[in-house]
N, C-alpha and C positions, 0 to 999 in steps of 0.2 A: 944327230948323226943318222944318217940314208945307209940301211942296209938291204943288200942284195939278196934274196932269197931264189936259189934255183934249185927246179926238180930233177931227176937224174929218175930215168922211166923205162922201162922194159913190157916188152909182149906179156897179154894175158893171155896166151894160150902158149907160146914156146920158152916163157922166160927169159928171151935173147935182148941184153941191152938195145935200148934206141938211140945211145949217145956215140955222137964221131964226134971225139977232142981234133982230127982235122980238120973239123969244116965249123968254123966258130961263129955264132949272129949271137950280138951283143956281149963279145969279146968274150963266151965262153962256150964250151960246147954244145952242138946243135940236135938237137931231136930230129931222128933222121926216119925218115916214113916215105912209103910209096903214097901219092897220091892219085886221084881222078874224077878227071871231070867229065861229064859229057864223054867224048871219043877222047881224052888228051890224058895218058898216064904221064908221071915222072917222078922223079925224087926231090920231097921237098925236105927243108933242115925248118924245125920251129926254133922260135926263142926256149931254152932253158928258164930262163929269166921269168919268175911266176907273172902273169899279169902284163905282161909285154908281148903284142899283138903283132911283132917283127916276122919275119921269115924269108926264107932266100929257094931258088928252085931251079931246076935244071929248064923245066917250062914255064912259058908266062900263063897267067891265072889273072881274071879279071878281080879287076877290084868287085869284095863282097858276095863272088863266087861262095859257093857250098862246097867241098870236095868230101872225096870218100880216102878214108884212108887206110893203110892193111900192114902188115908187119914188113917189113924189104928182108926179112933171116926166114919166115916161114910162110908168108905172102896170105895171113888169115884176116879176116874183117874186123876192123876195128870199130866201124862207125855202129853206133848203138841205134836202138829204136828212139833213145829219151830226145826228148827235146830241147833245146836249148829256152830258157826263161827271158831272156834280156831279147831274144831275136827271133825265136823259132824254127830253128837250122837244126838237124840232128847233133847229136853229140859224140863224141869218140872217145876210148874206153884204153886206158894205161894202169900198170899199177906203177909204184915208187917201188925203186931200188931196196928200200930198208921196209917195207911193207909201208900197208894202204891203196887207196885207187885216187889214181884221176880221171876226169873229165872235161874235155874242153871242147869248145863249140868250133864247127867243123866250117865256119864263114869264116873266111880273113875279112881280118879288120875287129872283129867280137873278142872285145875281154874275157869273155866267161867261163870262167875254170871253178870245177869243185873237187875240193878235195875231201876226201874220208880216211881219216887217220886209226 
């Protein structure tokens, strides 16, 4: 049996959920973040869905871009100093709903997420 494990994540510095149940990528709701690249802000929705490299955006983002991401409720930085291990992109810094952090690598297209329970 295939089960679906999704994270549900809020600002580490305002506490404000990152979840819009109206804007769904992979039929559930979307982690909702300001992103940037270069000169190109906008709002992008990640997969919930742990491990699933999806995403949807108001702007287009080159495939394997790096972006910066920051809270869209208090607009503070998210993207860490650490590094990503699988690609060497920075990483960007969530905690979980019911506590713990995540981290996930700030390239589209990079699986790599840690979690600290």
């Amino acid at each position: 049996m295939n089960k679906t494990v999704t994270l549900q994540l809020k600002c580490i510095y305002c506490g404000e959920s990152f979840m819009d149940p109206s804007h769904k990528v992979d039929g559930y709701p979307g982690i909702k973040l300001k992103a940037r690249t270069g000169d190109i802000t906008g709002i992008v929705w990640l997969s919930s869905v742990l491990g699933s490299p999806k995403f949807e955006s108001e702007v287009e983002f080159t495939k394997k871009v790096v972006a910066r991401f920051s809270c869209p409720n208090c607009s503070a930085e998210l993207t860490s100093t650490q590094t990503c291990d699988m690609c060497g992109a920075l990483m960007a810094r969530f905690k979980l709903s019911d506590g713990g952090k995540v981290r996930v690598c700030c390239r589209s297209g990079c699986k790599n997420v840690w979690l600290e329970l």
